[in-house]
C-alpha positions as CSV (number, residue, x, y, z in Angstrom):
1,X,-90.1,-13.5,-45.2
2,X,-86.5,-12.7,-45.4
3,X,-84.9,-10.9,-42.6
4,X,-83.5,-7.3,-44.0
5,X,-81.5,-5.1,-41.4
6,X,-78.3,-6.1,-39.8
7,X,-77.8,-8.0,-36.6
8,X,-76.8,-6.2,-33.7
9,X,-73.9,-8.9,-32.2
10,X,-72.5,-6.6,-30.2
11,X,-75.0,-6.8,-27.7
12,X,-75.0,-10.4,-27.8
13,X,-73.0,-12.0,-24.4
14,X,-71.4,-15.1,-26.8
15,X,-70.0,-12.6,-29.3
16,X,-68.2,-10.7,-26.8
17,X,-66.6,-13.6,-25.3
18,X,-65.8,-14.8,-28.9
19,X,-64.1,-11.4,-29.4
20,X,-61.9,-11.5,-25.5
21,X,-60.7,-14.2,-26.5
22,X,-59.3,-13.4,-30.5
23,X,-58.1,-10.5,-28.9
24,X,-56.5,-12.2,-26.0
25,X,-54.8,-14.7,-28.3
26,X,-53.7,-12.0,-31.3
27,X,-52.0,-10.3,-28.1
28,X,-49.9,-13.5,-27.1
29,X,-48.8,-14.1,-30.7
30,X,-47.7,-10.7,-30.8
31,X,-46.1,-10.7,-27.0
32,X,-44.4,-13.9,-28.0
33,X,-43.4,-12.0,-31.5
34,X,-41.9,-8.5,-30.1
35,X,-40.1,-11.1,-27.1
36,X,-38.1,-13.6,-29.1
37,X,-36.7,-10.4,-31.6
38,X,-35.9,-8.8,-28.5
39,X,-34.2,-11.5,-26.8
40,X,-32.2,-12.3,-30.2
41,X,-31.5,-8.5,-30.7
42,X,-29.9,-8.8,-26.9
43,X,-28.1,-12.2,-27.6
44,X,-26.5,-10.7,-31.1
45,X,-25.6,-7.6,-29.7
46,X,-23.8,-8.9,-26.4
47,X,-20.0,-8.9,-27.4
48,X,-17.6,-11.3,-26.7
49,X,-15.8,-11.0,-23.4
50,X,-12.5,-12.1,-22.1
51,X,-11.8,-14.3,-25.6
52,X,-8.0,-14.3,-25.8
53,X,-5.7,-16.3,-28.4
54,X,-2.5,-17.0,-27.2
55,X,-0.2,-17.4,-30.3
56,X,3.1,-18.8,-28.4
57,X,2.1,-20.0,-24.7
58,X,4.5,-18.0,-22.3
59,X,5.4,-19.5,-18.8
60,X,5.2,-16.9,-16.2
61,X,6.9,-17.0,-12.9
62,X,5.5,-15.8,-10.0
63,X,7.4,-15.0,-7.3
64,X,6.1,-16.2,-3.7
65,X,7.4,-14.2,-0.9
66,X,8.4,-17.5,2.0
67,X,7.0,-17.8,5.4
68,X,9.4,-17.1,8.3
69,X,8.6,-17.5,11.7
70,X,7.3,-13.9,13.5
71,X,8.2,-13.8,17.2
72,X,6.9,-10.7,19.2
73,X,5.0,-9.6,22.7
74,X,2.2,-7.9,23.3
75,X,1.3,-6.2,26.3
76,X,-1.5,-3.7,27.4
77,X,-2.6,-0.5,28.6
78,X,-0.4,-0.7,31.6
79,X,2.5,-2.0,30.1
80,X,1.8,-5.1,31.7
81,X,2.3,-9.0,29.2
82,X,-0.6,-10.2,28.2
83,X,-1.2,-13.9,28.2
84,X,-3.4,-15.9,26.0
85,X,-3.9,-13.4,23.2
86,X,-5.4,-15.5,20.0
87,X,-2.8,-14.4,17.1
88,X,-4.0,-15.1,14.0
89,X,-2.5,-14.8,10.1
90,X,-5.5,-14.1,8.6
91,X,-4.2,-14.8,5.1
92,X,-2.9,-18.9,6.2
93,X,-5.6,-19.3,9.0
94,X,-2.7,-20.5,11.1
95,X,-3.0,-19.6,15.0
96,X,-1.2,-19.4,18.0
97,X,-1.1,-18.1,21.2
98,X,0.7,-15.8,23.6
99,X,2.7,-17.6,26.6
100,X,2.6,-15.9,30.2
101,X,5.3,-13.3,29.0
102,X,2.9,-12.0,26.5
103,X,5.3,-13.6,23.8
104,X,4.2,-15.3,20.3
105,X,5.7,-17.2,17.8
106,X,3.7,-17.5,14.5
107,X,4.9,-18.2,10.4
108,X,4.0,-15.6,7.8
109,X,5.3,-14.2,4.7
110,X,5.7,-10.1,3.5
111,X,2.6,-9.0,3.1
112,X,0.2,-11.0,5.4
113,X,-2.3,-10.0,7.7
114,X,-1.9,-10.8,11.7
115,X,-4.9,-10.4,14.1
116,X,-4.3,-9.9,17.7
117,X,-7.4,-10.9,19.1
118,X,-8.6,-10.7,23.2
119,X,-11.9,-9.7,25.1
120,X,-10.9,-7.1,26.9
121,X,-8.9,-5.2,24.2
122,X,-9.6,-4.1,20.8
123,X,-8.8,-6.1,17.9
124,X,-5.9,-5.1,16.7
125,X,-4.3,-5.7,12.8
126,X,-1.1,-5.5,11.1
127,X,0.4,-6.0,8.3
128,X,3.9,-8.5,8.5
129,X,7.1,-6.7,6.9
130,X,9.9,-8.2,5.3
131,X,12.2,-7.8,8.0
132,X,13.3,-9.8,10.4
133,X,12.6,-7.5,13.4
134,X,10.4,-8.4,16.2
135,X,6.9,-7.8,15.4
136,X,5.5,-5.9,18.9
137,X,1.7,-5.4,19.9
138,X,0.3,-3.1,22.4
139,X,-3.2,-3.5,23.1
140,X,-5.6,-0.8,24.2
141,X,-9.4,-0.5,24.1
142,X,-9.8,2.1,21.1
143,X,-12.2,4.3,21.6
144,X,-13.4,4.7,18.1
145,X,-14.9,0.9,18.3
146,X,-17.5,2.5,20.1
147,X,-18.8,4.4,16.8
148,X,-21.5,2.3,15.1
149,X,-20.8,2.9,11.6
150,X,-17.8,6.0,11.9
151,X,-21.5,8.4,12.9
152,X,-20.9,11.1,13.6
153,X,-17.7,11.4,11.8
154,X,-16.2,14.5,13.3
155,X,-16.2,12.3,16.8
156,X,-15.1,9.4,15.4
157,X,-12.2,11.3,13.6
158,X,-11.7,12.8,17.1
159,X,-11.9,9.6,18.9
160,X,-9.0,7.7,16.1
161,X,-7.0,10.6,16.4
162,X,-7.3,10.6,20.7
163,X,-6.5,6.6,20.1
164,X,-3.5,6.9,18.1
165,X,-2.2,9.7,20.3
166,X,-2.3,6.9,23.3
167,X,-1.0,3.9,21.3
168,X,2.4,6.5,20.9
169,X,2.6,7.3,24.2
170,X,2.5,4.0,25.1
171,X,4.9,2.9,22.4
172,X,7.7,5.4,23.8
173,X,7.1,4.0,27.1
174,X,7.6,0.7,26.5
175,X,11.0,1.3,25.0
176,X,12.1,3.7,27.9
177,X,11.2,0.5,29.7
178,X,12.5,-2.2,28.0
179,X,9.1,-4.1,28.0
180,X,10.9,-4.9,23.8
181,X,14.0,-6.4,25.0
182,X,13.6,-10.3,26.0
């Protein structure tokens, strides 16, 4: 006798596997589909950047300030020459070092970057001019380099401000005392 009725498959463990997996395997194809358009849409649409023609080549010159030697001293608080100060350009990584007068002799060009560097002082930086004037340090221990990241600003303001208020002083003295002249 011929079976009438329909088959319930739904219930049956090897159709439902059968199914997972079509269903897994339609979603790749379309993953894969939806990924490629969208990764050509994104390669079509990115424009062109930094494409130049140059018609007639131009030669361009480019002036270079020279390096001239930089003398200077540099003493401390107390007005007193500090020896053995590591002077660095920070711009030619060439170094040198002050003599027992406190006096250094270093090359840079307009526009480079000196570090004055000791333990017991703050770093301090500056920026070389183009004239040929002594180039004079005075080292103090700021008290703004004790602020970890300028918090609370108001202090730290305070504290550049108290800093640079001392560094002036200081400056004035040393020409009343002719700690410049040597």
């Amino acid at each position: 006798m011929p079976f009438r009725g329909r088959i319930n498959l739904q219930n049956n463990p090897l159709y439902t596997k059968l199914m997972i997996n079509k269903i897994a395997l339609f979603s790749f194809f379309i993953l894969l589909l939806f990924s490629r358009s969208v990764l050509a849409q994104e390669i079509i649409d990115t424009p062109i950047e930094h494409y130049i023609v140059y018609q007639d080549p131009k030669v361009i010159k480019v002036k270079i300030n020279p390096p001239f030697a930089i003398t200077g001293r540099v003493i401390g608080m107390n007005l007193e020459n500090v020896q053995d100060v590591a002077v660095t350009n920070i711009c030619t990584a060439e170094t040198a070092k002050t003599d027992n007068n406190g006096i250094y002799r270093i090359h840079a060009a307009k526009g480079d970057t000196l570090a004055f560097v000791i333990s017991k002082y703050s770093t301090e930086l500056r920026g070389v001019k183009p004239s040929k004037e002594n180039l004079n340090i005075i080292l103090i221990k700021r008290k703004a380099d004790a602020f970890v990241n300028k918090i609370p600003i108001h202090d730290y303001n305070k504290a550049v401000s108290d800093d640079n208020d001392i560094y002036h002083i200081l400056e004035k003295d040393a020409k009343l005392e002719g700690k410049w002249v040597y």
